[in-house]
C-alpha positions as CSV (number, residue, x, y, z in Angstrom):
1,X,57.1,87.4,-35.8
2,X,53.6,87.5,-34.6
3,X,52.4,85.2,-37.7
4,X,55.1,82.8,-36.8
5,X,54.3,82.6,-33.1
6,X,50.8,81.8,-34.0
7,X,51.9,79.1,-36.6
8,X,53.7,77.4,-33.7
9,X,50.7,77.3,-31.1
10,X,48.5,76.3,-33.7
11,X,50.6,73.2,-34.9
12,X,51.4,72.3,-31.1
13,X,47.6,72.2,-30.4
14,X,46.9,70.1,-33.9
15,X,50.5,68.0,-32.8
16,X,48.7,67.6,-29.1
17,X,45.5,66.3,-30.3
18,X,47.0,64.3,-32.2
19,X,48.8,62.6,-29.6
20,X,46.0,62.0,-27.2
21,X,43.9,60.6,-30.4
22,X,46.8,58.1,-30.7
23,X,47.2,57.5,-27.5
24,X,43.5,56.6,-26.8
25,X,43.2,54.6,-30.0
26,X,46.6,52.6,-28.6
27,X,45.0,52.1,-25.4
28,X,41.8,50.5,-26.6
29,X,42.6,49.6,-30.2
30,X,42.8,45.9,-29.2
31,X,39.2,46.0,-27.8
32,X,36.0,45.3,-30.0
33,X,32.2,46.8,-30.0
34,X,33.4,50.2,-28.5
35,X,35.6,52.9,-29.5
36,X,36.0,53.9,-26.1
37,X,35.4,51.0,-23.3
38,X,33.9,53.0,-20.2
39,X,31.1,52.3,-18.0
40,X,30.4,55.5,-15.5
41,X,34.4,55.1,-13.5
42,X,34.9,51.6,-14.8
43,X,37.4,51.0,-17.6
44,X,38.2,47.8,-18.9
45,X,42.0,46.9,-18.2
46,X,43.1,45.6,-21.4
47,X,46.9,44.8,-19.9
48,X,45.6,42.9,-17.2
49,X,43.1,40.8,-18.8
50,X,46.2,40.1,-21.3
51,X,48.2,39.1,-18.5
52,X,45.3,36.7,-17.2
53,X,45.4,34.3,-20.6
54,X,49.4,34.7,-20.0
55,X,49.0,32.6,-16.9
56,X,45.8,31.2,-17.1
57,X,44.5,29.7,-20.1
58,X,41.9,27.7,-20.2
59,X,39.2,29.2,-22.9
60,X,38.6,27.1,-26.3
61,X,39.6,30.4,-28.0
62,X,43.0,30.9,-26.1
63,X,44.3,27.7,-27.0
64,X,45.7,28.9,-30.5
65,X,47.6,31.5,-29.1
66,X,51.6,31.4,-27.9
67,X,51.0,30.9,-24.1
68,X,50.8,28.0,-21.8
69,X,47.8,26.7,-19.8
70,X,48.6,27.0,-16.0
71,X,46.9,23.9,-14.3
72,X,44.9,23.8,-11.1
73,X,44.4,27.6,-11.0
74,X,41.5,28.8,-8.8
75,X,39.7,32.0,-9.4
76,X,39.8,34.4,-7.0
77,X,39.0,37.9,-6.1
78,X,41.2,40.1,-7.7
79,X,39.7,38.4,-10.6
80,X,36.1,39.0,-10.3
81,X,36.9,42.6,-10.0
82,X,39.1,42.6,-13.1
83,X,35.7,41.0,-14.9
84,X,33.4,43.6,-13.5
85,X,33.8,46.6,-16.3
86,X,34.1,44.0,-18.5
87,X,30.9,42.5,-17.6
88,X,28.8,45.7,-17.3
89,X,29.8,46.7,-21.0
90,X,28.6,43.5,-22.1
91,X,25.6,43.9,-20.7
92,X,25.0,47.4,-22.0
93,X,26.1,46.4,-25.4
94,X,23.1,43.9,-24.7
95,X,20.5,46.6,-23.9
96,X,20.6,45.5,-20.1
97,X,19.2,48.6,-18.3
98,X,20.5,49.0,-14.4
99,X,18.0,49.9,-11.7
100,X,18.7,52.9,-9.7
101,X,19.7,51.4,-5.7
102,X,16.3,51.7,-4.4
103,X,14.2,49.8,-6.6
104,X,17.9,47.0,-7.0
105,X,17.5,46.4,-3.1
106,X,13.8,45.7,-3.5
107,X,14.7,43.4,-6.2
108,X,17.1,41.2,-4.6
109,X,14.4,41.0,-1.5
110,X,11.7,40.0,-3.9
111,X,13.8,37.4,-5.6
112,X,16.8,36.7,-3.4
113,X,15.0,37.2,-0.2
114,X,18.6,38.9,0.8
115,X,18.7,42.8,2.7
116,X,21.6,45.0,3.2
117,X,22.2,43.5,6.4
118,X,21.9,39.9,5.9
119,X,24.8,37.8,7.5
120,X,25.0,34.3,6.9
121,X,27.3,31.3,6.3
122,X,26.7,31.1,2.9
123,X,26.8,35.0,1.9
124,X,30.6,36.7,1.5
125,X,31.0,40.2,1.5
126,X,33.7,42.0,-0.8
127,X,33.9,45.8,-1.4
128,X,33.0,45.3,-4.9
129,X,30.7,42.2,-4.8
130,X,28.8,39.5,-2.3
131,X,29.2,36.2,-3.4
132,X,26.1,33.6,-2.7
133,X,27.7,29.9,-2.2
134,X,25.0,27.3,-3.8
135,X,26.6,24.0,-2.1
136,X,25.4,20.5,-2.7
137,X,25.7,19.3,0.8
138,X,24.3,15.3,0.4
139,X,26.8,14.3,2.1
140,X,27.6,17.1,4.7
141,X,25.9,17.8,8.2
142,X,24.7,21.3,8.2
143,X,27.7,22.8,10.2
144,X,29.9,20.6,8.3
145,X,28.6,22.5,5.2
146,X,28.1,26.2,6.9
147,X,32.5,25.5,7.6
148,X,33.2,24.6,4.2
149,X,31.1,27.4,2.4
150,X,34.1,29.7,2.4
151,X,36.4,27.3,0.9
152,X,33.5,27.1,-2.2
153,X,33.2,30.5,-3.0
154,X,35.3,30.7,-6.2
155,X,34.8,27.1,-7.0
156,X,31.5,26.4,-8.4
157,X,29.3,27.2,-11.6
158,X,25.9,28.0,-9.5
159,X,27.2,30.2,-7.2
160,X,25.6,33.9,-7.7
161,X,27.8,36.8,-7.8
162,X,26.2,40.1,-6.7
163,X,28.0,43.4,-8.5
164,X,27.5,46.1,-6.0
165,X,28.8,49.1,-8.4
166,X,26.4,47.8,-11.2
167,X,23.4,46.5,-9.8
168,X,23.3,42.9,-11.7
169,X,24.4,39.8,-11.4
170,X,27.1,36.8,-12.5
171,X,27.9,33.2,-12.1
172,X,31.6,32.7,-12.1
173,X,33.6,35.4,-13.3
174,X,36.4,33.6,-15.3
175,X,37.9,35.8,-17.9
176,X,37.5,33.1,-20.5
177,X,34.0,32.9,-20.1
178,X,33.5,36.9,-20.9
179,X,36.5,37.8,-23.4
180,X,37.9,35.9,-25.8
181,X,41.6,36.7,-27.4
182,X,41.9,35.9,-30.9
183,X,45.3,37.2,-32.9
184,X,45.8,39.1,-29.7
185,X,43.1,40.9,-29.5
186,X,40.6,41.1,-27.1
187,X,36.8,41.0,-27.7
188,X,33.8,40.6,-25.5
189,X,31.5,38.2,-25.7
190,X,28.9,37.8,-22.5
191,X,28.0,34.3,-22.2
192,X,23.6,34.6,-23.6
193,X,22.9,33.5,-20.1
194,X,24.3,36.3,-17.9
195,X,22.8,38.6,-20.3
196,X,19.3,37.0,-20.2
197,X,19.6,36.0,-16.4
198,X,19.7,40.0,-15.8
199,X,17.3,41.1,-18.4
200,X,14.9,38.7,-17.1
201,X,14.9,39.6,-13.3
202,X,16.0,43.3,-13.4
203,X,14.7,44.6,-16.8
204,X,11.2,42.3,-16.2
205,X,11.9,41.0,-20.1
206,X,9.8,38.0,-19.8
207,X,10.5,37.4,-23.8
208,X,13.5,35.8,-22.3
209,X,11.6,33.3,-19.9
210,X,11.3,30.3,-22.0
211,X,14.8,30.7,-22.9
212,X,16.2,30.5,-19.4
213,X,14.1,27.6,-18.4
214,X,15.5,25.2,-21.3
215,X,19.3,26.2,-21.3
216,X,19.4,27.5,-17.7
217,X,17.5,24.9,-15.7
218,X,20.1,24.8,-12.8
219,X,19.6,28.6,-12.3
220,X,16.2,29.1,-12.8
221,X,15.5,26.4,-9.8
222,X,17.9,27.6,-7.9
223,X,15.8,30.7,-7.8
224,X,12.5,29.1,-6.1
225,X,14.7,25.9,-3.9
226,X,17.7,27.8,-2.8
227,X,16.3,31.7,-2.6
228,X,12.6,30.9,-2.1
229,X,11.7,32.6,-4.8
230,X,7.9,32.0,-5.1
231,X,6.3,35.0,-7.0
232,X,6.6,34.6,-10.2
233,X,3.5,31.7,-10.6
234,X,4.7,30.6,-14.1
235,X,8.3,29.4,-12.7
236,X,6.5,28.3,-9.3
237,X,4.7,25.7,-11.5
238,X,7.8,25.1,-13.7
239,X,9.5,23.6,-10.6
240,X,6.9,22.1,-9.1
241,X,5.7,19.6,-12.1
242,X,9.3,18.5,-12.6
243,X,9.8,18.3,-8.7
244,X,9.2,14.8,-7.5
245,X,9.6,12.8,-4.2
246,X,12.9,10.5,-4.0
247,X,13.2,8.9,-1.3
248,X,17.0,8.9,-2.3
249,X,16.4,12.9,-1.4
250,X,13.4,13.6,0.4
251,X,14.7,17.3,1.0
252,X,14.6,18.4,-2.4
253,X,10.7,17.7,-2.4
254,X,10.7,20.0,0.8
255,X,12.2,22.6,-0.8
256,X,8.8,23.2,-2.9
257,X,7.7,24.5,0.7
258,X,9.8,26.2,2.5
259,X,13.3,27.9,2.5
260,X,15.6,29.4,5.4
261,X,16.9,32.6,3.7
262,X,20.1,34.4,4.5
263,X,19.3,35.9,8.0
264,X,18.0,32.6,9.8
265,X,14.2,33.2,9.6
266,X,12.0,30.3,8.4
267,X,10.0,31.3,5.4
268,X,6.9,28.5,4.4
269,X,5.8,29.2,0.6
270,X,2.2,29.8,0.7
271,X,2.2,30.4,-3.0
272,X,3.3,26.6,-4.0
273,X,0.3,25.7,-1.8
274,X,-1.8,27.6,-4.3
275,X,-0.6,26.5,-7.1
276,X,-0.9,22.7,-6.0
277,X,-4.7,23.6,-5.5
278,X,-5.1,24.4,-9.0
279,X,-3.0,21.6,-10.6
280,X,-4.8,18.5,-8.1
281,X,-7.9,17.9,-10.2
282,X,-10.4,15.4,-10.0
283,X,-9.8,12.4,-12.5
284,X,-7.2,14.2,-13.9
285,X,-5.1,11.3,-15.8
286,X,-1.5,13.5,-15.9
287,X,1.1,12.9,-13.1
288,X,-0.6,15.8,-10.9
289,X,-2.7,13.1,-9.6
290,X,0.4,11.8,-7.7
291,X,0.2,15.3,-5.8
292,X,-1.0,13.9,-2.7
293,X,1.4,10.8,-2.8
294,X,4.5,13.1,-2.9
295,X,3.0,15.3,0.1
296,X,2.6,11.8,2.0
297,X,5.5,10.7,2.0
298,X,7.3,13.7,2.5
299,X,4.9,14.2,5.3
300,X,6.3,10.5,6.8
301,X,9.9,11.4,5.9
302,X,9.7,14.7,8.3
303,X,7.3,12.7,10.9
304,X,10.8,10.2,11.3
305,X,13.5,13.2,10.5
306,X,15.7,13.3,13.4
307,X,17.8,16.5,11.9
308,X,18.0,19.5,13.2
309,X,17.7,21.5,9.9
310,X,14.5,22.7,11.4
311,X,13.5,24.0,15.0
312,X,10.6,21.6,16.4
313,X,8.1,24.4,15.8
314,X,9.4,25.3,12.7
315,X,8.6,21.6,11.6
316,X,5.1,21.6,13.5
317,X,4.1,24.3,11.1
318,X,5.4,22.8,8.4
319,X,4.1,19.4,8.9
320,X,0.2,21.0,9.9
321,X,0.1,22.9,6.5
322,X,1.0,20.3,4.7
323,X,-1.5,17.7,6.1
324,X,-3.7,20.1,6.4
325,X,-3.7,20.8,2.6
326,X,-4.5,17.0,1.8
327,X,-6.9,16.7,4.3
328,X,-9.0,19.4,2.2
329,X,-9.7,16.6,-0.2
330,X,-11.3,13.8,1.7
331,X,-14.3,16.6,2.3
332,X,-14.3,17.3,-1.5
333,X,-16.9,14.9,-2.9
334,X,-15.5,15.7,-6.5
335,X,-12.4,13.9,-5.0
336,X,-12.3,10.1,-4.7
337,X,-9.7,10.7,-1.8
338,X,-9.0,8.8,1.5
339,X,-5.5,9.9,2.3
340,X,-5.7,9.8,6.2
341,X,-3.4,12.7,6.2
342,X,-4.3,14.5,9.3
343,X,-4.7,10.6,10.7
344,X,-1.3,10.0,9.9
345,X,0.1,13.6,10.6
346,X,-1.4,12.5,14.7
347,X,0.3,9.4,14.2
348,X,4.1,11.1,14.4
349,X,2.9,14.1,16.6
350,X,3.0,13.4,20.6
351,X,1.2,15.1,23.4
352,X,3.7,18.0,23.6
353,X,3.4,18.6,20.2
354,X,0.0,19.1,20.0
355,X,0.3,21.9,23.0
356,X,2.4,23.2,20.5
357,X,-0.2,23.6,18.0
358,X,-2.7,24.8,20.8
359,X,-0.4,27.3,21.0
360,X,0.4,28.7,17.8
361,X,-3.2,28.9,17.2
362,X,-3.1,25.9,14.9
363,X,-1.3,28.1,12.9
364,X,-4.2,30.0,11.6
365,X,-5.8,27.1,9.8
366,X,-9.2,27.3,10.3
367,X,-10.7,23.8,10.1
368,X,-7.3,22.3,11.9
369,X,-9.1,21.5,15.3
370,X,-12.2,20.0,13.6
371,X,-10.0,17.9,11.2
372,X,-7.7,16.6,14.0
373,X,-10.4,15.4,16.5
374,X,-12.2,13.7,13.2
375,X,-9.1,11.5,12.5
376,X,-8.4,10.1,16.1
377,X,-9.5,6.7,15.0
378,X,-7.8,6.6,11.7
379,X,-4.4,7.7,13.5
380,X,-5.0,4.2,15.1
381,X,-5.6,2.9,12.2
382,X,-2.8,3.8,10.2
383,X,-0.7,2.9,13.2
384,X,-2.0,-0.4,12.8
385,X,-2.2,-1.7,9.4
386,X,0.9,0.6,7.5
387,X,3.6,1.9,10.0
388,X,3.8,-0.6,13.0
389,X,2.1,-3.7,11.1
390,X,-0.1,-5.1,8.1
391,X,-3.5,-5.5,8.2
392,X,-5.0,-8.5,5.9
393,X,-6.5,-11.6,6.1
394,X,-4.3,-12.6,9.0
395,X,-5.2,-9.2,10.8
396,X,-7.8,-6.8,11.2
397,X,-7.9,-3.9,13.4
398,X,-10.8,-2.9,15.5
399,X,-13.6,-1.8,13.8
400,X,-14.7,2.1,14.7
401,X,-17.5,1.3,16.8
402,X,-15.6,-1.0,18.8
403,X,-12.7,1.3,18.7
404,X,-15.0,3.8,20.5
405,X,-16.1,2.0,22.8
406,X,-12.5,2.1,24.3
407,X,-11.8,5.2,23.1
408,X,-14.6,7.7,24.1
409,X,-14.6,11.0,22.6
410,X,-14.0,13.6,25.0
């Protein structure tokens, strides 16, 4: 009776294990790469994702399957947080290594210029992940675009998804960007960019620089003209040699300079100022030699800028540094230079303004004073002959001693 009793537990455990095996493999047996599909508390909900293609199709690789494409459906929250497991498994299945908290917040300061506390009109807040809107706002005021950043948030491509729970980052989540379904069965497959995006900025893989830079321009920009991202010298210089003035969109020259990150605060990039140094040359024949030109008439575009993207200090110090950068070179004798930049930099600055400067200490540029009171008479001269006339055959301007005569120096 004893021997029979025994048989019985023995067989229920064997019988038991055998139905949670069966029952796991059921679960999961649909899902590809991993026997199990786990990552710390997250597990990937196979049901739901299923559900997702149901109603909204729109992958290359759902288009053979029985369901119907549901038109003019917009992502939303519910479905970046069905993508997160899936997304951190892809990434581990790519070797993508998480940092612990500490050394993820000091990332996304170096690179992101964004703090645990940072509140802005273009940052949203979720319990599972922030969401960074990247607008194109050409044709918006800035309030106009602050009103409207809400309304973008599960819209666009470039916008940057922060996963709190796995310390990386996204563009947009859509499920047909990170699974595919073929014969009903669900596989994951990270887009190369979200993979490299991460191992790049979090797992410092610079193998995957080059990469990035050719099939994610967009991105890798956005990292120095939206964020302000200036560290890294090798994508500094990236930007700046394909960054040219338009006059069709003077700002996007100015974003080589300066950036207001999340919390308000006006950040000038003191590192693209050094690298400018080393790519203007003497003679050189490449198109670095239009360096100066670009600062010019950016200089004259923020000299006649009536916005108010930028307090009038805010604009002071950026207007001295960069007239004070060009003016470096009509002291270098290696330079044939006469840009007149600190000449013309007096031409759009007033008597108030200049208090201003007094003020701020010139804003710690040493030669500023001596460099200002040199170009008083080529301030009138610029005046004269480029931005309120022509000077030529027909027209001449006072000559400098003349000039001085009426204009004493103090």
């Amino acid at each position: 009776m004893r021997d029979y009793i025994l048989f019985i537990l023995v067989v229920g455990v064997i019988n038991l294990h055998s139905c949670q095996k069966n029952a796991t493999s059921n679960n999961f047996e649909n899902i590809s790469k991993k026997d199990t599909i786990k990552n710390k508390t997250m597990i990937i909900d196979e049901y739901a994702i299923k559900e997702y293609y149901k109603k909204h199709l729109a992958s290359n690789s759902s288009k053979n399957s029985e369901f119907e494409e549901e038109e003019d459906y917009t992502i939303n929250e519910k479905d970046v947080n069905l993508m997160i497991p899936v997304l951190a498994q892809g990434l581990k299945d790519n070797g993508f290594k998480p940092l612990n908290n500490e050394e993820y917040k000091l990332k996304l300061n170096e690179i992101f210029n964004l703090s645990d506390n940072d509140e802005c009109s273009t940052l949203f807040r979720h319990q599972r992940f922030s969401t960074y809107v990247i607008q194109d706002c050409k044709n918006m005021s800035s309030t106009e675009c602050d009103n409207n950043a809400k309304l973008m948030e599960f819209m666009y491509e470039d916008n940057v998804f922060f996963i709190n729970e796995m310390n990386a980052i996204t563009s947009l989540p859509k499920v047909e960007l990170f699974t595919k379904l073929k014969n009903d069965k669900i596989i994951i497959d990270i887009p190369e960019k979200i993979v490299y995006r991460n191992l790049f900025l979090f797992n410092n893989d610079n193998s995957k620089f080059l990469w990035l830079l050719k099939n994610d321009t967009k991105f890798m920009e956005n990292l120095v003209k939206v964020f302000g991202y200036t560290k890294n010298a090798s994508l500094l210089k990236w930007v700046i040699e394909k960054t040219k003035f338009n006059e069709k969109n003077p700002q996007d020259f100015g974003k080589l300079f300066w950036v207001k990150i999340c919390n308000g605060k006006f950040k000038l990039h003191a590192d693209t100022f050094r690298i400018l140094q080393k790519l203007h040359m003497p003679n050189d024949p490449s198109e670095n030699r239009f360096i100066i030109d670009n600062i010019k008439n950016y200089l004259e575009f923020l000299g006649r800028d009536k916005s108010t993207d930028l307090t009038r200090n805010e604009k002071l110090k950026l207007m001295a540094n960069l007239a004070y950068f060009a003016e470096q070179y009509n002291y270098d004798k290696r330079f044939n230079d006469d840009n007149k930049m600190m000449a013309r930099l007096r031409y759009f600055l007033n008597n108030t303004d200049f208090e201003i400067l007094k003020g701020n200490n010139y804003f710690s540029l040493p030669k500023f004073k001596e460099w200002w009171d040199a170009a008083d008479y080529d301030a009138y001269y610029v005046g004269e002959c480029e931005y309120e006339g022509s000077c030529g055959s027909g027209y001449q301007p006072m000559d400098y001693t003349e000039w001085r005569k009426q204009n004493p120096k103090k």
